[in-house]
Residue frames as qw, qx, qy, qz and C-alpha x, y, z in Angstrom:
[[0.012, 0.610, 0.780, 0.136, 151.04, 76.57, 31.58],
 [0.047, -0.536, -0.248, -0.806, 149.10, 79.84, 31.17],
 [0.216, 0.018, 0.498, -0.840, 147.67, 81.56, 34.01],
 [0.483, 0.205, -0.085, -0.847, 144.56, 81.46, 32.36],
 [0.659, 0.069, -0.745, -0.071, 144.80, 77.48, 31.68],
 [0.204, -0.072, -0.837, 0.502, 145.70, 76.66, 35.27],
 [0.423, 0.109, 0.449, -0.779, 142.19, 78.81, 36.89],
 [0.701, 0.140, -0.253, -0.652, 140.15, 77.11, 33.95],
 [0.507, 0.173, -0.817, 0.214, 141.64, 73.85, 34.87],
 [0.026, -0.084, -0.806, 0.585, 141.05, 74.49, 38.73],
 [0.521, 0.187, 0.288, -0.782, 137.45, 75.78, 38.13],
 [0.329, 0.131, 0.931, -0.090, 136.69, 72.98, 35.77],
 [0.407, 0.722, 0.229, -0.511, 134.68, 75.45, 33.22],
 [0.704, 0.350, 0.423, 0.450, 135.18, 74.99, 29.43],
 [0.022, 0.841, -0.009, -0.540, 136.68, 78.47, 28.75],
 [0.705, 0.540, 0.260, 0.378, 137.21, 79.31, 25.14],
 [0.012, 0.928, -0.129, 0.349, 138.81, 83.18, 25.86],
 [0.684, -0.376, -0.222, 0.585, 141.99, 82.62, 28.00],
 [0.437, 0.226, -0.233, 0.839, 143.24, 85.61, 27.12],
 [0.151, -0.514, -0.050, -0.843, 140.52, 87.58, 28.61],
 [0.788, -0.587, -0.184, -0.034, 139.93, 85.25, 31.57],
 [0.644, 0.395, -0.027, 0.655, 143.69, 86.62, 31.91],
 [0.014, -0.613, -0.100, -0.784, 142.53, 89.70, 32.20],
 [0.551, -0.635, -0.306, -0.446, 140.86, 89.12, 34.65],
 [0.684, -0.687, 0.012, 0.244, 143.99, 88.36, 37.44],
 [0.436, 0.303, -0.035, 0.846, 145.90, 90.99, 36.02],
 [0.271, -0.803, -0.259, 0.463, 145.91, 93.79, 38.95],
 [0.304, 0.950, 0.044, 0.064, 146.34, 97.31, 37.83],
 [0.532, -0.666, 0.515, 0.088, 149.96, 97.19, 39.79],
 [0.758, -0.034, 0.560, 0.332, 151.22, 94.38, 37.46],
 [0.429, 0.870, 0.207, 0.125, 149.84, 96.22, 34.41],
 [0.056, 0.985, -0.158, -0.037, 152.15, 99.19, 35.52],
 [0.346, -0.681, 0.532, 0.366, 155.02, 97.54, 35.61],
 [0.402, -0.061, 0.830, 0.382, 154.66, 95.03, 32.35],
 [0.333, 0.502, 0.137, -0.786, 152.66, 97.48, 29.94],
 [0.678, 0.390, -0.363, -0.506, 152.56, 95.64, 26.96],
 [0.109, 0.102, 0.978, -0.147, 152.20, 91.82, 28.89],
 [0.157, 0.431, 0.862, -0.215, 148.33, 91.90, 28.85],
 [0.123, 0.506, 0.657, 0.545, 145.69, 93.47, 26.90],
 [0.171, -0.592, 0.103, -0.781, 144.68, 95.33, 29.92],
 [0.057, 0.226, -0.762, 0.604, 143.83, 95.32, 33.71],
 [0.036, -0.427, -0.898, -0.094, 140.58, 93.41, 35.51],
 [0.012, -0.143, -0.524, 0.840, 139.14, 96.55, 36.55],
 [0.404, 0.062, -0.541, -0.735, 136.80, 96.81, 33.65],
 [0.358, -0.037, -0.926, -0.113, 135.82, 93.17, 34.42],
 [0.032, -0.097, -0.683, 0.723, 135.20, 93.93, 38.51],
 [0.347, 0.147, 0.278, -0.884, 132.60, 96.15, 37.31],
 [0.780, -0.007, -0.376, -0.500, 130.33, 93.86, 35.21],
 [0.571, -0.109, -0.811, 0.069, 131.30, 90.94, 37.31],
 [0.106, -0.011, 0.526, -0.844, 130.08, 92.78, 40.17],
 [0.649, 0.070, -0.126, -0.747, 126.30, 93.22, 38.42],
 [0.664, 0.144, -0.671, -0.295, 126.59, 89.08, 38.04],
 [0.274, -0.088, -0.867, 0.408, 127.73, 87.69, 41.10],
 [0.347, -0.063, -0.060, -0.934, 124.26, 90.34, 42.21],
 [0.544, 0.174, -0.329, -0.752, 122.18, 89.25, 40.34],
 [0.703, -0.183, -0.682, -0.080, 122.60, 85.19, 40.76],
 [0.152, -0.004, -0.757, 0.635, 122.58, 85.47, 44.71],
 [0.267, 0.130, 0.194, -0.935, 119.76, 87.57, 44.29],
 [0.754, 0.027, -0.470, -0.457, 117.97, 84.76, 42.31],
 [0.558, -0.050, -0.827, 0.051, 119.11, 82.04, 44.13],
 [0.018, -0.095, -0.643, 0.760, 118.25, 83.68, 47.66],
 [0.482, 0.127, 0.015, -0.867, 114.62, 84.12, 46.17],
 [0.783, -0.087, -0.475, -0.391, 113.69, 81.07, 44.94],
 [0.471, -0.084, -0.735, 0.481, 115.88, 79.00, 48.26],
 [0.111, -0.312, -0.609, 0.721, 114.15, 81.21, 50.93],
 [0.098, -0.490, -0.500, -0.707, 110.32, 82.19, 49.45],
 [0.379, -0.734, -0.537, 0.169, 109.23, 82.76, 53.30],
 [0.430, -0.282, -0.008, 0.858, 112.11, 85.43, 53.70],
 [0.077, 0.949, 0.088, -0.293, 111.20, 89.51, 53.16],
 [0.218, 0.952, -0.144, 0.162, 113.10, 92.07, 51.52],
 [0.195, -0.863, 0.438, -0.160, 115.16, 92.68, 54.46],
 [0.773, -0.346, 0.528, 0.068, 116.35, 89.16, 55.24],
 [0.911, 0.217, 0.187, 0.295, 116.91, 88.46, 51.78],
 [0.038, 0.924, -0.293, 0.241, 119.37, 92.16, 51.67],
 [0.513, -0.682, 0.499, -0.148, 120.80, 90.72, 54.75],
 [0.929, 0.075, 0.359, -0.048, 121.65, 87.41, 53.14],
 [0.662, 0.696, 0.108, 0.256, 123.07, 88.64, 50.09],
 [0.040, -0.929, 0.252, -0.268, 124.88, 91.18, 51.96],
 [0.695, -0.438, 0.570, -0.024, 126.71, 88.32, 53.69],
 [0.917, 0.111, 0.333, 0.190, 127.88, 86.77, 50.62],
 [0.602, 0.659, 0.094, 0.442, 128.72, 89.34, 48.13],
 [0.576, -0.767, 0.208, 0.191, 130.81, 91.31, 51.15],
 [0.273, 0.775, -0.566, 0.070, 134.33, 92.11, 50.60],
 [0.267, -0.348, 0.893, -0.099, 134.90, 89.27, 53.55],
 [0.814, 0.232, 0.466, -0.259, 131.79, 87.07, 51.65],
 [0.688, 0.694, -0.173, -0.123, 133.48, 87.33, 48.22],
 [0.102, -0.793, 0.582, -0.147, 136.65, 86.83, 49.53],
 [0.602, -0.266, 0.722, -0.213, 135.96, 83.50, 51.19],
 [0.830, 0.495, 0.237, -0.098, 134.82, 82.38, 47.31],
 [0.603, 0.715, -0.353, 0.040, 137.59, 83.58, 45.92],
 [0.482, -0.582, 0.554, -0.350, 139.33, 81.31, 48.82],
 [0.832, -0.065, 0.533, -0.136, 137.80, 78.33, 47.87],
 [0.721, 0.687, 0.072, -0.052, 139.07, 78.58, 44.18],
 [0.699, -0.289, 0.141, 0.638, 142.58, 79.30, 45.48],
 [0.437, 0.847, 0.241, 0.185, 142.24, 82.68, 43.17],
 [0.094, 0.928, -0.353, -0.077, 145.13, 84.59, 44.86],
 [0.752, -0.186, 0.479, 0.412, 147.63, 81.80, 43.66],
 [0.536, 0.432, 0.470, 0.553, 147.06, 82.80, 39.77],
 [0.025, 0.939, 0.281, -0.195, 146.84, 86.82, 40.39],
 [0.597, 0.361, 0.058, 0.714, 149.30, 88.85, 38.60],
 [0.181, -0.959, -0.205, -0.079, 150.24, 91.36, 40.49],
 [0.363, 0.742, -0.357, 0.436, 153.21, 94.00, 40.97],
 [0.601, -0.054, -0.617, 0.505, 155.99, 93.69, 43.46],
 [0.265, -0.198, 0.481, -0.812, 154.86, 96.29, 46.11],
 [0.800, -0.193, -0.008, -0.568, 151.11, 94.53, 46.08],
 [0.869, -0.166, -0.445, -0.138, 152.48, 91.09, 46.52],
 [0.458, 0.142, -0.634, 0.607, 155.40, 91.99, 49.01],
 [0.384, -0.113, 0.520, -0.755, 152.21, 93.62, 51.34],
 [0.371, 0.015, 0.856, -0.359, 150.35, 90.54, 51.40],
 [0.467, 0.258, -0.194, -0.823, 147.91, 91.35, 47.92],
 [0.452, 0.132, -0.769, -0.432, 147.13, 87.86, 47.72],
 [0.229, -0.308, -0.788, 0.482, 145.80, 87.45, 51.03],
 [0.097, 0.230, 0.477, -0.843, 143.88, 90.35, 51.29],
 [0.379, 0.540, 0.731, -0.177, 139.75, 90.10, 51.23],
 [0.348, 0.737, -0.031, -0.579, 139.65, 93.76, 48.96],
 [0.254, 0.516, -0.547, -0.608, 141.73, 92.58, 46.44],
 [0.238, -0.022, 0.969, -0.059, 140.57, 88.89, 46.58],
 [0.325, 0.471, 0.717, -0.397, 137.12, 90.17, 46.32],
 [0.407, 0.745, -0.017, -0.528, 137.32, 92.59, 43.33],
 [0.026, 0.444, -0.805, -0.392, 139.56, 90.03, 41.67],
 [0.200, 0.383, 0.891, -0.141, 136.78, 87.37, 42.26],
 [0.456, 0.655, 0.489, -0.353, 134.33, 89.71, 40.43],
 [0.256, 0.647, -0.504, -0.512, 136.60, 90.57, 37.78],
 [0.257, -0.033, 0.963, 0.076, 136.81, 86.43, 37.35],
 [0.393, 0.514, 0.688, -0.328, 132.90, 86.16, 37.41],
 [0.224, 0.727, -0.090, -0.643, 133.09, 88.97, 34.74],
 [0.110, 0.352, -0.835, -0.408, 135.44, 87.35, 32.08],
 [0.196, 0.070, 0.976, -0.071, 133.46, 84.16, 32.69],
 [0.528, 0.592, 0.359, -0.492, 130.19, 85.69, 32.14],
 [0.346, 0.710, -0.319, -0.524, 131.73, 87.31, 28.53],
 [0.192, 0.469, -0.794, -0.337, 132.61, 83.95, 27.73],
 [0.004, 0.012, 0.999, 0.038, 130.56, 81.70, 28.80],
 [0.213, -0.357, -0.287, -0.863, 127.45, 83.49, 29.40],
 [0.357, -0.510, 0.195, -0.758, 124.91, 83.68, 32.24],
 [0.925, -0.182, -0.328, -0.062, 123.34, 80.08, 32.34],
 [0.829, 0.268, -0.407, 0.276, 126.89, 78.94, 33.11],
 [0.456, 0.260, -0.571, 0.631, 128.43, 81.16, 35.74],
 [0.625, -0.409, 0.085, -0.660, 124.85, 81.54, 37.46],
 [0.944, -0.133, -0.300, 0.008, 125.09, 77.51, 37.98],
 [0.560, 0.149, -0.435, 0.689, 129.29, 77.97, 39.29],
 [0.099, 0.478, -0.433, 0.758, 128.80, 80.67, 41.04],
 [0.743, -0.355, 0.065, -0.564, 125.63, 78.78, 43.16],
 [0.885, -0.150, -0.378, 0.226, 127.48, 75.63, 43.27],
 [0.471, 0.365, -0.396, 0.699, 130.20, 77.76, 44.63],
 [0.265, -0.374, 0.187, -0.869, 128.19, 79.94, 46.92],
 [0.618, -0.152, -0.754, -0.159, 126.30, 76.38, 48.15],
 [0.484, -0.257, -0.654, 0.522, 127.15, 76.65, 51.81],
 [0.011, 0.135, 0.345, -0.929, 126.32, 79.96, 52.24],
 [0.504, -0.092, -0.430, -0.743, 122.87, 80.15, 50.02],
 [0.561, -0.106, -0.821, 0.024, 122.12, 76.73, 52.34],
 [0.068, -0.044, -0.589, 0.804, 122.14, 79.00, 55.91],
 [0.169, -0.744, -0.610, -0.216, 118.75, 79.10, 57.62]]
């Protein structure tokens, strides 16, 4: 099975783009060693899936907590979308099982660790956006984020 089958499988999302939800747990490190495996690396992704995962905390912490300020809702957000807050999502998804990644990054632990977990998890959120669009990975990424959006 594809890389890209098995996460759409475990996330339960109708993806129509495998090859670019691919992309998305292809570390730059794998790239270098198997240049012409993958269309390219997620880094591209990271950055628009950064602006998304944002953006829906930032909605859902606004309408879930209308008593909350500014600062608390910063502080809120700032606790999820964290290297260790992103991390713990890309935890529950099992994301560093399906990462592609070169042999120095996985022989120091690259699937364990919260940076790469966390920029791989927005590089996910990316792809997903580009394919499924906003509705769709605003709804996942709140069901996903549930426990933490839930804290008083």
């Amino acid at each position: 099975m594809r890389p890209g089958q098995a996460v759409a499988e475990r996330l339960g999302l109708p993806v129509r783009d495998l090859d670019l939800l691919e992309q998305a747990l292809v570390h730059s490190s794998w790239l270098h060693e198997h240049p012409d495996a993958a269309r390219g690396h997620n880094e591209r992704l990271e950055f628009l899936g950064d602006a998304i995962v944002n953006l829906s905390i930032s909605e859902a912490l606004y309408v879930r907590h209308p008593d909350d300020d500014e600062g608390a809702l910063s502080a809120r957000r700032a606790a999820i979308v964290s290297t260790s807050g992103l991390a713990r999502l890309a935890g529950r998804i099992e994301l560093g099982h399906y990462l592609l990644l070169g042999e120095g990054e996985s022989q120091r632990s690259g699937r364990r660790r919260p940076s790469l977990l966390a920029s791989s998890f927005e590089a996910l959120t990316g792809a997903l956006y580009l394919d499924l669009g906003y509705d769709r990975v605003r709804r996942w990424l709140q069901e996903l984020a549930e426990p933490e959006l839930a804290l008083e």
